[in-house]
Every structure is written in C-alpha cells, then in structure tokens.
N, C-alpha and C positions, 0 to 999 in steps of 0.2 A: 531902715525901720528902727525906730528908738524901741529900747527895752519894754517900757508897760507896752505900748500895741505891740511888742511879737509875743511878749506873757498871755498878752489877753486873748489874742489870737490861737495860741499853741491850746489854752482853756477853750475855747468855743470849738478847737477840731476834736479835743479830747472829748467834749461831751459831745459833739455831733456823730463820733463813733462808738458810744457808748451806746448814746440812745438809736443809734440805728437813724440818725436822721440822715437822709439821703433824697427827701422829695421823690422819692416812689411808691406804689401804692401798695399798699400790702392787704392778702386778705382779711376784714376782721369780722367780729361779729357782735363789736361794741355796741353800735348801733340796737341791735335788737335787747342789750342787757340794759341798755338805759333809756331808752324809750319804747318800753314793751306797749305799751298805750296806743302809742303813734304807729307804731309799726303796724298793730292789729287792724288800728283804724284804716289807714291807710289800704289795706288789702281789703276790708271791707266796700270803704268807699271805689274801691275799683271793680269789684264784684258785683255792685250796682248799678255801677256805670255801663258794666258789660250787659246787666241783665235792661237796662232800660236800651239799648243800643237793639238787643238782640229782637226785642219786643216793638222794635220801630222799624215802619216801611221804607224811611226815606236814609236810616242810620243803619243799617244790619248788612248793609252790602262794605260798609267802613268799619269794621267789628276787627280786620286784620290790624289796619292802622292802630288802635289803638292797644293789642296784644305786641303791635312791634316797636310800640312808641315806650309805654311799661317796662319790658325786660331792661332795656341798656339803663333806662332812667333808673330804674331797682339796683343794678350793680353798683350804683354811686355810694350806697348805702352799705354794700357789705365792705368797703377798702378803706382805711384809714394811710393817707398821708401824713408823716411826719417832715415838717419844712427844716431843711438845714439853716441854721445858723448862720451870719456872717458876721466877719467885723464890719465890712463896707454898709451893711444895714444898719446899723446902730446910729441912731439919731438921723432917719431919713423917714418923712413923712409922705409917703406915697403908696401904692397900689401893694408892695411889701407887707403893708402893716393890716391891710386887712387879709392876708394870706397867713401870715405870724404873729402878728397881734404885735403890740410892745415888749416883748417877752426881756428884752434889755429892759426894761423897767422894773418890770414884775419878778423877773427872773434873780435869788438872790447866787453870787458870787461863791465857789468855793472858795471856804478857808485856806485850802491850801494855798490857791493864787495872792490872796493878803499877804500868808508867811515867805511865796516866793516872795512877792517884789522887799517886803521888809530885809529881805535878808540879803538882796541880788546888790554886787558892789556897782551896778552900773546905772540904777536909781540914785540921783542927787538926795541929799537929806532932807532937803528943804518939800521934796515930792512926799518921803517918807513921813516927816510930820505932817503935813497935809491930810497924808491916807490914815494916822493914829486919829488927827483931829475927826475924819468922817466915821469912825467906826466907834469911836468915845460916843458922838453924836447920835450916829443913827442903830448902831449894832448892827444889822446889818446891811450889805451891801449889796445892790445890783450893779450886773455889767455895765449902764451906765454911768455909774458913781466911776469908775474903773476908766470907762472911755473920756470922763472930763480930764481925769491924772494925764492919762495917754497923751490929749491934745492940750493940755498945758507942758507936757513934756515937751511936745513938736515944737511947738513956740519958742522954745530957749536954743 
C-alpha cells in the first residue's frame, strides 16, 4: 500500500470511529424532531385507515393485519444508521452510493491529513506540488481530491 492510500485510509478509520459509523442501527428519534408534520400525519392517516377498516363488513375481520404490518414498519423510523466509510467505496458507482451518498465528494478532508502527507518523507515531491497546486485552487479538499493523489501514486 503506497503512503496517501494508507493516510487516506488510516483518516476514514479515524472518522468512522469518531463518528460511530459502524452500519448498525441505533435508537434515535431524529426523525420525529425533523419531520414533526409527517410523523403526525402519518399516524393520523393510519388512524383512518383503522377507523374505515373497522367500519367495513368485508375489511374488519383484516384490522390485525394491518396493526402488525404498522408496528415493524414504525420502527424503521425511530433507528438511524450511520454507514461506514471505505476507501474501496471511493469512486465506485453502484448500490453504495445510494446507501452513502458521494460523501467522497461532498465530504471535505481534514487538514491535518493535507499537513500529514505535506510533511511524510515517503510522498515524492512532485505528489506534494500536485496536493499545494489543488488546495491554491480549490481551498478545500474532499477525499476524493485525495483518492486521485493516491491513484496517481499507484501508477509510479
């Protein structure tokens, strides 16, 4: 493993234990503080459904079904998933990205990862101006600005 990918790598474990990403579900109850609307509604329109179910000859013997179809589906709503980070994800356009979104895109870089690889004797110079010329340019940097260094390293 060449220097930037194991920097860059050692940075995506360091925040994915920071931020607790681990792709498990944790209780939360986001959901109900940012779409207080939808939540209401929601248990509303279910409340309706029960009451027109209940009020029906040929629906009201099916009224469990839909009290046991409800609860697991509700649960989905109090857990929030945080998805780990990989380096292997980074620049891979597939069923990932709608789980993580681009977050290598969006996502910007610590500083300190810049001041490693600037400072690390095992980065060629020629990488180093490289990383000066994209940070002059863009200020700042996402992981995949990082991951093009990485795979122009691999190639030398």
């Amino acid at each position: 493993m060449k220097e930037i990918q194991r920097l860059l790598t050692e940075t995506i474990d360091d925040l994915n234990a920071r931020e607790k990403r681990d792709n498990r579900p944790r209780l939360s109850l986001s959901f109900i503080r940012k779409h207080p609307g939808l939540f209401i509604g929601m248990y509303m329109a279910w409340f309706a459904t029960l009451a027109v179910m209940l009020h029906s000859d040929t629906l009201a013997d099916s009224v469990w079904l839909l009290v046991a179809l409800f609860i697991p589906l509700n649960g989905f709503f109090f857990f929030d998933v945080a998805p780990r980070y990989r380096y292997e994800d980074i620049d891979v356009l597939d069923f990932r990205v709608c789980y993580n979104g681009e977050w290598y895109n969006t996502r910007p870089v610590p500083h300190s990862l810049i001041a490693t690889i600037m400072q690390s004797a095992r980065v060629e110079n020629q990488l180093k101006t490289q990383l000066q010329k994209m940070v002059a340019r863009k200020g700042e940097l996402s992981f995949y600005d990082i991951f093009t260094l990485a795979r122009a390293e691999a190639k030398r």
